[in-house]
Residue frames relative to the residue before (quaternion, step in Angstrom):
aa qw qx qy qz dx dy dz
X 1.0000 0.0000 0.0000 0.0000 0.00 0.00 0.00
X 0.4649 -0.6539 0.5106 0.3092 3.60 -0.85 1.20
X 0.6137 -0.6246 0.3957 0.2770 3.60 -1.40 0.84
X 0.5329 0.5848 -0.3135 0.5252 3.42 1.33 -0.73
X 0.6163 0.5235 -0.2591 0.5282 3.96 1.04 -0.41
X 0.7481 0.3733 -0.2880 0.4669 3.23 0.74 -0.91
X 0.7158 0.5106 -0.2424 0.4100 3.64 1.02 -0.82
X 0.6652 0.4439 -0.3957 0.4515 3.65 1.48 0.13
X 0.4643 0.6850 -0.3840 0.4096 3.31 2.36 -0.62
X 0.7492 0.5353 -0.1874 0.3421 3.36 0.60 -1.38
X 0.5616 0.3587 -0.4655 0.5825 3.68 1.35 -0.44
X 0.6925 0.5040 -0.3759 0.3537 3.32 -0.26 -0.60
X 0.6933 0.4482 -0.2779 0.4912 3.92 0.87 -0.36
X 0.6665 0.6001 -0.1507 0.4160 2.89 1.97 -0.65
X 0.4379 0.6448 -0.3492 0.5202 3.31 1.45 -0.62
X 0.8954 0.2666 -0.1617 0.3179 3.13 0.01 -1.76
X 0.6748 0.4377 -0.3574 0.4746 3.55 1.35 0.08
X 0.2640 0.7140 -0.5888 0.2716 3.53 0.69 1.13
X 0.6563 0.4547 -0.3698 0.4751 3.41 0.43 -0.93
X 0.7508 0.3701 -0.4311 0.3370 3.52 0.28 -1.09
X 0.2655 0.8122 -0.3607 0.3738 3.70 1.23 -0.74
X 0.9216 0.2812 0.0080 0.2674 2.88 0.07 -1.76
X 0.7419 0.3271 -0.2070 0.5474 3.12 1.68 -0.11
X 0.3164 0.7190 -0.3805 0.4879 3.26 2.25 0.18
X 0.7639 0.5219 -0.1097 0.3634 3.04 0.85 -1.91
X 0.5589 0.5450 -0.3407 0.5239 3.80 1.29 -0.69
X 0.7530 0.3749 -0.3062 0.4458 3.54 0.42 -1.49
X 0.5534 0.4971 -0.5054 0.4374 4.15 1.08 -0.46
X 0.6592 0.2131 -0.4091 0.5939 4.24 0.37 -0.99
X 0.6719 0.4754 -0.5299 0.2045 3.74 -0.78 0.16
X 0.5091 0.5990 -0.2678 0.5570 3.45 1.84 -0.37
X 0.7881 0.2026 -0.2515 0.5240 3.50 0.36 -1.59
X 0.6263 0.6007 -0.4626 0.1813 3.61 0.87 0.32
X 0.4391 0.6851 -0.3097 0.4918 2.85 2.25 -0.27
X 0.7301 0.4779 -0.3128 0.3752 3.13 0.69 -1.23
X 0.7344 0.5446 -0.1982 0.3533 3.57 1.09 -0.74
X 0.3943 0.6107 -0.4131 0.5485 3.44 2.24 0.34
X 0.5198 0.6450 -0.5010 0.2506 3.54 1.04 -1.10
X 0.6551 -0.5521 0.3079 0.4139 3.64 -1.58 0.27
X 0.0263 -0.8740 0.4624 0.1468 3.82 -0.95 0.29
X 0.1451 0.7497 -0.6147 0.1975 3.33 2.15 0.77
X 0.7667 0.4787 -0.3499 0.2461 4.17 0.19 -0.46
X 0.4757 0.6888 -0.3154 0.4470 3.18 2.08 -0.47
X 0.5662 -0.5150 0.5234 0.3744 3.63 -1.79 0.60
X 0.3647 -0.4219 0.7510 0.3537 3.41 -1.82 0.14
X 0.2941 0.6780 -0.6724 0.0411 2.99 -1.48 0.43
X 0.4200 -0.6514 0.6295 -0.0556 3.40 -1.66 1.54
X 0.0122 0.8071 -0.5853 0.0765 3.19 -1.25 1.67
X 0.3389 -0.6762 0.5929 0.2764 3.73 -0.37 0.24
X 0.3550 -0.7365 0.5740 -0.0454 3.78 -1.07 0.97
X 0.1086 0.8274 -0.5488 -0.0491 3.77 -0.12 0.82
X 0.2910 -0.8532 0.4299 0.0513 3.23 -1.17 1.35
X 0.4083 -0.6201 0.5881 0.3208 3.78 -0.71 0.19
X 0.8273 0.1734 -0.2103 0.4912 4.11 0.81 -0.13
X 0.7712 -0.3454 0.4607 0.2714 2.73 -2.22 0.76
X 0.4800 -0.5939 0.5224 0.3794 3.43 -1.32 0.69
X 0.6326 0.6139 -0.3513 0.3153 3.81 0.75 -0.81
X 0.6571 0.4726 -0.3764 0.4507 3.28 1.09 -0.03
X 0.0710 -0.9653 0.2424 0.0666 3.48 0.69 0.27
X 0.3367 0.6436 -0.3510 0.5910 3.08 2.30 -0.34
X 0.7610 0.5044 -0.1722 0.3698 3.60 0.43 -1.38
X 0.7984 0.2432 -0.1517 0.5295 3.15 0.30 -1.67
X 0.3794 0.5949 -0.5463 0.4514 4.30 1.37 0.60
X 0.5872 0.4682 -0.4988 0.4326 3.87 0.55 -0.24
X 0.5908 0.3864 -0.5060 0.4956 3.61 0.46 -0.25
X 0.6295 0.6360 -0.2840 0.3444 3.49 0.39 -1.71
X 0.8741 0.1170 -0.1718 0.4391 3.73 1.00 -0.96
X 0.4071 0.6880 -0.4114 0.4378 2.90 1.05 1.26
X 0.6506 0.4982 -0.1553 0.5518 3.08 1.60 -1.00
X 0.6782 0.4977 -0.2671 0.4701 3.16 1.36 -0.50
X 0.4298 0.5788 -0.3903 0.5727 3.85 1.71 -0.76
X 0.6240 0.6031 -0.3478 0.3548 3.98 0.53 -1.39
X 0.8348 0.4871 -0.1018 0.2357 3.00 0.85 -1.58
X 0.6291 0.4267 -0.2293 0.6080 3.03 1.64 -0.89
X 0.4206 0.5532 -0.5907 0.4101 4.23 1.06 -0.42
X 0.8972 0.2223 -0.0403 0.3794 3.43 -0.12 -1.70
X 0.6429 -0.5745 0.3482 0.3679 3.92 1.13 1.61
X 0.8462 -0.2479 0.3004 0.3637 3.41 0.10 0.13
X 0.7044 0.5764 -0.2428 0.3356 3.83 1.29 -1.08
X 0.7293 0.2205 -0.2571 0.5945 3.98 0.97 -0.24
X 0.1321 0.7706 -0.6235 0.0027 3.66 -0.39 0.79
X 0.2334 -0.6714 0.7016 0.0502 3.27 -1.14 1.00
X 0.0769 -0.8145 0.5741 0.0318 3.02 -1.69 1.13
X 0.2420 -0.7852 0.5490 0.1532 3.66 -0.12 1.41
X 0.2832 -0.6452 0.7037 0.0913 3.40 -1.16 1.65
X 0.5603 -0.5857 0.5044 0.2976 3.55 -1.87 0.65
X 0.4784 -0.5815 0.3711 0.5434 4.24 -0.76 0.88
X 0.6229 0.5246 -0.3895 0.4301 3.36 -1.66 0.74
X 0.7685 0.4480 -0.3239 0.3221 3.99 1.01 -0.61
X 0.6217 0.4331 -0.1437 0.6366 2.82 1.56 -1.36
X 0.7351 0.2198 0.1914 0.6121 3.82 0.12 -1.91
X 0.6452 -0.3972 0.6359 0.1469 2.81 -1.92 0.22
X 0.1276 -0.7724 0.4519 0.4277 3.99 0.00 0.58
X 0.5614 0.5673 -0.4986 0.3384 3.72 0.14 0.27
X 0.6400 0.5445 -0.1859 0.5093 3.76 1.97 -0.43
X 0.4999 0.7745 -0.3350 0.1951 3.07 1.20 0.15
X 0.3686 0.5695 -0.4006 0.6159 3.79 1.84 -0.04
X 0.7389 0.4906 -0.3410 0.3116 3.56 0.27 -1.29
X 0.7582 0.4695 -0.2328 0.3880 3.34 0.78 -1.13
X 0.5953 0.4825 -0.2120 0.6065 3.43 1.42 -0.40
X 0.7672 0.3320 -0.3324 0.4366 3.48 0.72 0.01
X 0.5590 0.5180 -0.3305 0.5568 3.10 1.66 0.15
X 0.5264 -0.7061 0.3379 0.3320 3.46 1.01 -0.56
X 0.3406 0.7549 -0.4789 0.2911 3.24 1.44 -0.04
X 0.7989 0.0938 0.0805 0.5886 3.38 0.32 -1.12
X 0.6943 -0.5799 0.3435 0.2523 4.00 -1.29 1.62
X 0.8088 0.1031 0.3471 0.4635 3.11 0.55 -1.49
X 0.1644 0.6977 -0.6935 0.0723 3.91 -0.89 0.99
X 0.5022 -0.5452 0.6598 0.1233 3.37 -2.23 0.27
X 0.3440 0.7654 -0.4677 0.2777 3.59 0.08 0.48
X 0.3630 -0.6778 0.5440 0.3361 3.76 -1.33 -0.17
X 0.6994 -0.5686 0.3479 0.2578 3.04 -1.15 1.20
X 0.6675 0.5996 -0.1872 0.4000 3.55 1.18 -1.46
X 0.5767 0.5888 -0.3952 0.4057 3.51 1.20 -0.16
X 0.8618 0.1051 -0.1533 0.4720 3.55 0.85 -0.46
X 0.0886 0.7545 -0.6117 0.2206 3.16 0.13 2.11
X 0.7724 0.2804 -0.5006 0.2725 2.86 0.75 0.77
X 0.2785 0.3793 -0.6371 0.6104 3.28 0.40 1.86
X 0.8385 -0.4231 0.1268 0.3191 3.55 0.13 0.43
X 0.4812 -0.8301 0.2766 0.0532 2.68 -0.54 2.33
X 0.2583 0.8142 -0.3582 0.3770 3.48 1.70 0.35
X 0.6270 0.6843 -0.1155 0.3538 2.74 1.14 -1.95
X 0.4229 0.7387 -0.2257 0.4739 3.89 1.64 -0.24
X 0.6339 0.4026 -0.2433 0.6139 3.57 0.68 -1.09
X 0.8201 0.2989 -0.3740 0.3134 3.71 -0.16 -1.02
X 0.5990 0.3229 -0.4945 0.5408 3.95 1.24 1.20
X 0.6791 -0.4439 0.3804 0.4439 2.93 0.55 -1.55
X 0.2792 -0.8307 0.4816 -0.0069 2.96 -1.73 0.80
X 0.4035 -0.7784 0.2974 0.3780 3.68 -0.38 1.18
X 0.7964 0.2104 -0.2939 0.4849 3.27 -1.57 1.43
X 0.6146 0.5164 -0.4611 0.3781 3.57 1.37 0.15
X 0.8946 -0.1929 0.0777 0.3956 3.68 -1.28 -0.89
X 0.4211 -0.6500 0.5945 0.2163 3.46 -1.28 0.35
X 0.8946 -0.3430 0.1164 0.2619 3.05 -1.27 0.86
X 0.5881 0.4044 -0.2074 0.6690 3.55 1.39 -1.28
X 0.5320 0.7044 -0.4203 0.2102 3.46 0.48 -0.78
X 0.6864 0.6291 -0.0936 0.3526 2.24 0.89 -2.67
X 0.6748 0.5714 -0.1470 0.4433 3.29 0.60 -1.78
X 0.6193 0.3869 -0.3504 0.5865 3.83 0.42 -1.24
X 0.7358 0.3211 -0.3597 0.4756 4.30 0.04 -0.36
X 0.5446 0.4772 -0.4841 0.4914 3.71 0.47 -0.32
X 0.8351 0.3199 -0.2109 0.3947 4.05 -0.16 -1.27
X 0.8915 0.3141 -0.0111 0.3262 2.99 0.75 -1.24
X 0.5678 0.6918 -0.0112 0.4460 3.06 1.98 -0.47
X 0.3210 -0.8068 0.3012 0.3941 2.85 1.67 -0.90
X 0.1728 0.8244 -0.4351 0.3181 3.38 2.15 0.37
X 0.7552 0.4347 -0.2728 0.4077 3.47 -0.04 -1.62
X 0.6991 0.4367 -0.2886 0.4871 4.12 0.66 -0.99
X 0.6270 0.6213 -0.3275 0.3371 3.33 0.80 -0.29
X 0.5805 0.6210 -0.1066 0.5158 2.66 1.77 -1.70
X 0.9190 0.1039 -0.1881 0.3306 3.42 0.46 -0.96
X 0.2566 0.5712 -0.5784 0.5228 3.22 1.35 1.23
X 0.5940 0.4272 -0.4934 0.4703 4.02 0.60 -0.19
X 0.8292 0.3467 -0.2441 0.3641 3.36 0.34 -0.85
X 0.3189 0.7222 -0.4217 0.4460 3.46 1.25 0.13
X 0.7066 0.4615 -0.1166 0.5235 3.27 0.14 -1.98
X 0.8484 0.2901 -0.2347 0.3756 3.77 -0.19 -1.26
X 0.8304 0.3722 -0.0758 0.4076 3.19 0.64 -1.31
X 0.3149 -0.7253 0.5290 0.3082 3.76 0.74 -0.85
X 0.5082 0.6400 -0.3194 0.4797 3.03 1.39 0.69
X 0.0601 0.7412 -0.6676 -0.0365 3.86 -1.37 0.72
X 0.2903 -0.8251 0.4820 0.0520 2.96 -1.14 1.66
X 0.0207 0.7419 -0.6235 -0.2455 3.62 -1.10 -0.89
X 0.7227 -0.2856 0.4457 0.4443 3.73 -1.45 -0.33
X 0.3189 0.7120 -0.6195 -0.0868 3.18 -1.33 0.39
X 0.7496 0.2377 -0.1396 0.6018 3.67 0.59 0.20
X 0.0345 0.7533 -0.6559 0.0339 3.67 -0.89 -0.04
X 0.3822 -0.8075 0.4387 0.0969 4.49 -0.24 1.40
X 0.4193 -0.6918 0.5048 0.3013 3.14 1.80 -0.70
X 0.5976 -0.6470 0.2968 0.3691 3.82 -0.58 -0.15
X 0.4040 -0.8542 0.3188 0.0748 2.99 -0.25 1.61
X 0.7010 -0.4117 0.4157 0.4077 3.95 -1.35 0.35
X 0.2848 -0.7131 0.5209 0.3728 3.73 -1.00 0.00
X 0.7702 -0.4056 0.2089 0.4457 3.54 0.76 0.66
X 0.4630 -0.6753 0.4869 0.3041 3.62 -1.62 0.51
X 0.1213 -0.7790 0.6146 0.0269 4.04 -0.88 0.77
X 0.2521 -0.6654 0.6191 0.3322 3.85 -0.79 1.47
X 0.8345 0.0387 -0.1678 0.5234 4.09 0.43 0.24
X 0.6719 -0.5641 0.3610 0.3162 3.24 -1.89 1.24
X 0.1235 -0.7287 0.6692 0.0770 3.18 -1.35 0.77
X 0.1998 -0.8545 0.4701 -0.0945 3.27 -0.10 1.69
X 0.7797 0.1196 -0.0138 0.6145 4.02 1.32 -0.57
X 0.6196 -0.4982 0.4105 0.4465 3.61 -1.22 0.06
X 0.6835 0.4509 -0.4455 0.3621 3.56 0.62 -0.15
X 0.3873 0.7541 -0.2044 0.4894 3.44 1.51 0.03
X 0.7167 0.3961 -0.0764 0.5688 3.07 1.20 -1.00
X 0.7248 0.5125 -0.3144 0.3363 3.39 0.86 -0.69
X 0.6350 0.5272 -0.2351 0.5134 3.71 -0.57 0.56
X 0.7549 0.5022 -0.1394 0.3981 3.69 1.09 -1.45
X 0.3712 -0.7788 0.4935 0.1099 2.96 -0.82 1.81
X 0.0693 -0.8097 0.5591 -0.1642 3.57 -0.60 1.41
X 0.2752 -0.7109 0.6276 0.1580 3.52 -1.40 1.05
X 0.3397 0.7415 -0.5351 0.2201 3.47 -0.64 1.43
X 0.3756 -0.8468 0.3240 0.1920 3.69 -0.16 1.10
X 0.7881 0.4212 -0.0205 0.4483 3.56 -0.75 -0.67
X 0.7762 -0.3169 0.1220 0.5313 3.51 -1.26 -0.28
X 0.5983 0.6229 -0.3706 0.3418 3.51 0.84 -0.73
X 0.3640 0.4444 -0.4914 0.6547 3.52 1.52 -0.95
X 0.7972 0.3621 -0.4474 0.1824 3.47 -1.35 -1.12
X 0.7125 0.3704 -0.3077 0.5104 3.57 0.32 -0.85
X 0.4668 0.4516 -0.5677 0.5058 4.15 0.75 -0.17
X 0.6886 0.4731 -0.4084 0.3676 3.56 0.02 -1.18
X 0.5715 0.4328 -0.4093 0.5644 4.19 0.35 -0.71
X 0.6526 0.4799 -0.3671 0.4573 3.76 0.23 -0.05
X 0.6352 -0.5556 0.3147 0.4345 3.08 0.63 -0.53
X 0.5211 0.7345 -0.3207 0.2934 3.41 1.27 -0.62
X 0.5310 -0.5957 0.5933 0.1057 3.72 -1.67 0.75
X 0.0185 -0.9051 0.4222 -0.0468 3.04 0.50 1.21
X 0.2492 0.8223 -0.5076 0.0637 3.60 -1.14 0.95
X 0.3079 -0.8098 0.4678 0.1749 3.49 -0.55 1.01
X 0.0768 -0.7675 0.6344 -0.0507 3.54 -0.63 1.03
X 0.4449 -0.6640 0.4850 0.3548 3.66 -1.42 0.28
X 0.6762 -0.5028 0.2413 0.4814 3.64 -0.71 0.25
X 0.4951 0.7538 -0.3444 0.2607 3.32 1.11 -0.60
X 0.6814 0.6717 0.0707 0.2820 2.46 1.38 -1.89
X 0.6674 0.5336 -0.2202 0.4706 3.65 1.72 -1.41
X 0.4940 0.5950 -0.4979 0.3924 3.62 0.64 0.44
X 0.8221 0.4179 -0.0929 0.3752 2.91 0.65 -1.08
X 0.6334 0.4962 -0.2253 0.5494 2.82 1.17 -0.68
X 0.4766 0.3626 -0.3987 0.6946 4.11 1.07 0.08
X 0.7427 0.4533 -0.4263 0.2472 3.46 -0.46 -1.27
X 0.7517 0.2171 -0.2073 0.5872 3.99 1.59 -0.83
X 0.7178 -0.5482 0.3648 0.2260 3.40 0.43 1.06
X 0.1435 0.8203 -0.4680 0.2960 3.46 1.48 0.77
X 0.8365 0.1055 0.1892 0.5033 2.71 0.89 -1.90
X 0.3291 -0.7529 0.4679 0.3256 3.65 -0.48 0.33
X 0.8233 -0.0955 0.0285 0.5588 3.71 0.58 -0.49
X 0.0834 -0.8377 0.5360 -0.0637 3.32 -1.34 0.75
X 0.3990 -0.7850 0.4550 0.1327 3.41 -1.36 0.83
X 0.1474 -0.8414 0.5187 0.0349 3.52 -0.73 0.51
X 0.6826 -0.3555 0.2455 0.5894 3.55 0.01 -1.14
X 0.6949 -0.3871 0.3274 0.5100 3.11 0.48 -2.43
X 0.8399 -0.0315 0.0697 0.5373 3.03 -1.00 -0.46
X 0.8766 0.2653 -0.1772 0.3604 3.12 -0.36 -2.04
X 0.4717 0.4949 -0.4389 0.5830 4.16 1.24 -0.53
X 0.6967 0.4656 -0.3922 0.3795 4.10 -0.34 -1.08
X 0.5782 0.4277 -0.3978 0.5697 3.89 0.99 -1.00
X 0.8101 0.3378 -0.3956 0.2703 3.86 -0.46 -0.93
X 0.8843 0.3851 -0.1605 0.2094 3.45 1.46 -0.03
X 0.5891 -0.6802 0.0512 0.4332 1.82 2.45 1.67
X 0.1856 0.8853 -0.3941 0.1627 3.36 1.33 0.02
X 0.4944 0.6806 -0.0948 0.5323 2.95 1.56 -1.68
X 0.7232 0.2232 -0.2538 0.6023 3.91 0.29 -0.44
X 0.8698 0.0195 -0.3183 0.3764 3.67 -0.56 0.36
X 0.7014 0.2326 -0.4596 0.4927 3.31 0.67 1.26
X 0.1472 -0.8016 0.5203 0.2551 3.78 -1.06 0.31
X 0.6330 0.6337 -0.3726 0.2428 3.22 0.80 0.03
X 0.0307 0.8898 -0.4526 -0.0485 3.71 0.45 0.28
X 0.1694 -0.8549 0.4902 0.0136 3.55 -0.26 1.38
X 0.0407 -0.6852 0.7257 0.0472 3.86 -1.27 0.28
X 0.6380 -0.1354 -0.7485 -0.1201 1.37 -2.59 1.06
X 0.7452 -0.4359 0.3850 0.3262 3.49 -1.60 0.62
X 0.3585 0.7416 -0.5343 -0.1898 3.79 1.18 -0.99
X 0.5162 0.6885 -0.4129 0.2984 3.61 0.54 -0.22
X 0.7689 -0.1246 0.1798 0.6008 3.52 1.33 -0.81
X 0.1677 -0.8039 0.5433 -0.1748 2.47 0.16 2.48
X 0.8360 -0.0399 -0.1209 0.5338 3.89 0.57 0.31
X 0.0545 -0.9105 0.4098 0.0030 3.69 0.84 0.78
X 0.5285 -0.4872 0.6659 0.1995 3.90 -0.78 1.23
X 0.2157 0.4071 -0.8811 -0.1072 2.73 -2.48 0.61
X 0.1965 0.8171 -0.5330 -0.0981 3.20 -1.52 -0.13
X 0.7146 -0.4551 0.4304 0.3114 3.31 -1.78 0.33
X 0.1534 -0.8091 0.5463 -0.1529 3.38 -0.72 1.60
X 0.0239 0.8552 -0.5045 0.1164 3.37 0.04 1.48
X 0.4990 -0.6354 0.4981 0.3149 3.79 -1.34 1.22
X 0.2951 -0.7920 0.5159 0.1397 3.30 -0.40 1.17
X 0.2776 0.5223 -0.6305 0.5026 3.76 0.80 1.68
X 0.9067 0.1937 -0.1500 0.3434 2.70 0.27 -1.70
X 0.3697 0.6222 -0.5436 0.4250 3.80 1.29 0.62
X 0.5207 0.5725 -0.3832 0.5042 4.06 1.20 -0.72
X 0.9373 0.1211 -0.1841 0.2702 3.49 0.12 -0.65
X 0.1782 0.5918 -0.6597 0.4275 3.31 1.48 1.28
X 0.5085 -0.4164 0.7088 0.2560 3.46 -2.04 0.51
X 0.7041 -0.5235 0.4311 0.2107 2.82 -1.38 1.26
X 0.5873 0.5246 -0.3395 0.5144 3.83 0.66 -0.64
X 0.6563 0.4257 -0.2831 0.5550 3.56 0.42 -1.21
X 0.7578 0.3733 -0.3979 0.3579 3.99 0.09 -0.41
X 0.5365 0.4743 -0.4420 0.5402 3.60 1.29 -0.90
X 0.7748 0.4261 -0.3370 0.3234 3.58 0.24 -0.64
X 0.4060 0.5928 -0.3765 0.5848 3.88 1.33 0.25
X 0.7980 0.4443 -0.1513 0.3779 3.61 0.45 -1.43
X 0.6356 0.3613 -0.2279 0.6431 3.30 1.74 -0.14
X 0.6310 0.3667 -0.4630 0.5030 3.73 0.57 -0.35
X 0.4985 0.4779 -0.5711 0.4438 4.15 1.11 -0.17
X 0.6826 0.5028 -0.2949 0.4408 3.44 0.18 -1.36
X 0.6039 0.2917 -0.4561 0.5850 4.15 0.38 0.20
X 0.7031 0.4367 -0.4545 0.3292 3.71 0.23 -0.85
X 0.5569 0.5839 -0.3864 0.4468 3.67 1.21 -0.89
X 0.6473 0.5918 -0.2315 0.4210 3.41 0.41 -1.13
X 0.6955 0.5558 -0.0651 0.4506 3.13 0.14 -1.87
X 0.7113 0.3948 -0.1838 0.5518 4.13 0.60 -0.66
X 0.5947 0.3422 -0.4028 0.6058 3.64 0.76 -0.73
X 0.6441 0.5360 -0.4824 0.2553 3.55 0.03 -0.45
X 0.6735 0.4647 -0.1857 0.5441 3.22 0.99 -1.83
X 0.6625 0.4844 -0.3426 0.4572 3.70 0.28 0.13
X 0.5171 0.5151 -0.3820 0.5669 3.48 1.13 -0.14
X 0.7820 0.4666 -0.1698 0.3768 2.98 0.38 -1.56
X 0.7894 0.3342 -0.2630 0.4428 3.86 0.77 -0.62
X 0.4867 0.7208 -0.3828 0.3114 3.77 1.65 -0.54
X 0.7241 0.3305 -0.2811 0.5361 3.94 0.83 -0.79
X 0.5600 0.4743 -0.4561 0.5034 3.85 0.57 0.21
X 0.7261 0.5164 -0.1937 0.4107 3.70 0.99 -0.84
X 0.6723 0.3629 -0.3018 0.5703 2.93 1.54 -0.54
X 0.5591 0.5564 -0.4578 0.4102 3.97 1.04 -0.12
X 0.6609 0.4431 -0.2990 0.5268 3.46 1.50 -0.19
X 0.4162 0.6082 -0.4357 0.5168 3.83 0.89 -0.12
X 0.7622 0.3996 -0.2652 0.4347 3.61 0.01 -2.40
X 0.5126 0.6518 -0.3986 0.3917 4.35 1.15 -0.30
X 0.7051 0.5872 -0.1124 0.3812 3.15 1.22 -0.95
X 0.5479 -0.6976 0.2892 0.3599 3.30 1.69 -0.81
X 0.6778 0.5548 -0.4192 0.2389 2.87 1.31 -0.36
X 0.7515 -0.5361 0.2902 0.2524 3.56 -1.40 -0.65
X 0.1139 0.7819 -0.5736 -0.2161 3.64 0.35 0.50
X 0.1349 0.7047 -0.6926 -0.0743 3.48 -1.73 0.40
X 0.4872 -0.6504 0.4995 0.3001 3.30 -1.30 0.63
X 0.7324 -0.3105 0.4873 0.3602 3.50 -1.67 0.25
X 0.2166 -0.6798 0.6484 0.2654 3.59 -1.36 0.71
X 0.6831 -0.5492 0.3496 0.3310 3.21 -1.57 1.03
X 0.4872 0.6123 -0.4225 0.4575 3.69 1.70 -0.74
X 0.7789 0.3697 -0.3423 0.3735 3.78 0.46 -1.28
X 0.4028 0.7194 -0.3762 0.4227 3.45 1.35 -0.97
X 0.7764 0.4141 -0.2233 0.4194 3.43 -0.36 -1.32
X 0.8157 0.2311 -0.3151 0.4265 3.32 0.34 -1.49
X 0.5414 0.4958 -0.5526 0.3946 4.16 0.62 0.14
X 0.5355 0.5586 -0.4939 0.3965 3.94 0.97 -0.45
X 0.5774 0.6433 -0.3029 0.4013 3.61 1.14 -1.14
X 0.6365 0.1984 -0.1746 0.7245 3.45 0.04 -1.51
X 0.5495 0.3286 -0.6513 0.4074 4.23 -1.11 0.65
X 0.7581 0.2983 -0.2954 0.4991 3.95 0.60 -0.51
X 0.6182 0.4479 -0.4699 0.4432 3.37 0.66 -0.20
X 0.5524 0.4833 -0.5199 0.4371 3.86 0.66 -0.30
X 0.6255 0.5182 -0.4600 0.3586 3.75 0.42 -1.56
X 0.5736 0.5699 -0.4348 0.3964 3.93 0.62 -1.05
């Protein structure tokens, strides 16, 4: 089935399976949360390390690991504690499939969309430009048949089983040291932007390069790069983004409701007691949950502190709009 098929199937299945989503999804963590009170004085202790794709300073972000490990910790009393290191301790944060699928390290937090190329599938389980939005996303992942799909891919290729943990909500379109107002504007400019969105900037005309978050300061501040993308507000303020660019564009269209999640070596996901796995699958589901929330909630206070600063917000012309919707369906083809 052509991608352009699948990506009008999936909104459309998506719309109408929000509601159920949402009350699917309560009665699934209210079960495995029951199940994960049960007693575990007979259960192993057991200790995992956590690679991450972010900086500890971002804390909205790299807290979906943080409150996952912590959901883990309090399901199973104290006995399976996971610790999420910052990108860079364990892995590289763009390595973070690799090292988990190799076993080096139990478990990472990362976005699926970073490694399409090992398999451009790997798109859907963040996102896709001009596709779903957060509820969207979510109503296909649980209810949709998104999430089983997903981790029959990664089964087979990777040795790897995944789930939801985090989800930014719809994101800025990115920070520019000058206004880009038409497609010739765009052409030539050297930009951090990952995944399909990198791919369809790049048919524009764009210089395409994927960097970790760590990484976009610097890389504006010496002229590496001319403009770059991140999440939003409240991430774009802690990483100073704001000082060596002023232009600050919207809408995200690249990643209208973007996935993170918890990526687990599917050896060592076999030998967790059942208790310890229902209790993973529900501390993901709070971290998923639990991050869109806190991102609503801190993005317009971050940006009233950004617009203090001077910089510029401007939207997308309908000229660039249109022609990135174009090349976003001509890739799916």
């Amino acid at each position: 089935m052509k991608r352009r098929a699948i990506v009008n199937r999936l909104s459309q299945r998506a719309i109408a399976a929000t509601g159920v989503a949402i009350v699917g999804g309560c009665q699934k963590a209210q079960t495995q949360g029951a199940k994960g009170q049960a007693d575990s004085s007979n259960l192993p202790t057991i200790k995992w390390q956590m690679a991450t794709s972010w900086p500890l300073s971002l804390e909205t972000i790299f807290g979906g690991a943080q409150v996952l490990a912590d959901r883990v910790k309090t399901l199973t009393n104290g006995k399976f504690i996971i610790e999420p290191r910052a990108a860079g301790d364990i892995a590289p944060g763009l390595e973070v499939l690799n090292v988990v699928s190799q076993g080096a390290v139990q478990a990472g937090h990362t976005a699926a969309y970073y490694y399409i190329g090992k398999s451009p599938s790997l798109a859907f389980g963040t996102s896709v430009p001009f596709g779903l939005n957060a509820q969207q996303q979510n109503a296909w992942l649980y209810e949709g048949g998104g999430l089983a799909k997903l981790q029959e891919i990664y089964a087979r290729k990777f040795n790897v089983i995944q789930f939801p943990a985090g989800n930014t909500g719809t994101q800025m379109g990115g920070w520019f040291r000058n206004e880009v107002k038409t497609l010739n504007d765009l052409k030539g400019l050297k930009m951090r932007i990952p995944a399909l969105g990198g791919q369809v900037m790049a048919k524009l005309g764009v210089t395409v390069q994927t960097l970790p978050g760590g990484e976009i300061f610097q890389a504006l501040q010496t002229g590496a790069i001319d403009a770059a993308e991140w999440v939003g507000p409240d991430d774009d303020e802690k990483l100073g983004l704001n000082k060596v660019a002023k232009f600050y564009y919207y809408p995200g269209w690249w990643e209208p409701g973007p996935t993170l999640e918890v990526q687990i070596n599917l050896d060592q996901w076999k030998k967790l007691p059942p208790l310890y796995q229902a209790a993973l699958e529900t501390a993901a589901y709070q971290s998923n949950t639990t991050m869109l929330a806190r991102y609503d909630a801190q993005n317009s206070q971050a940006l009233e502190k950004l617009l203090k600063t001077g910089i510029q917000v401007r939207a997308y012309s309908q000229e660039i709009l249109e022609a990135a919707e174009k090349a976003s369906f001509a890739l799916y083809d």
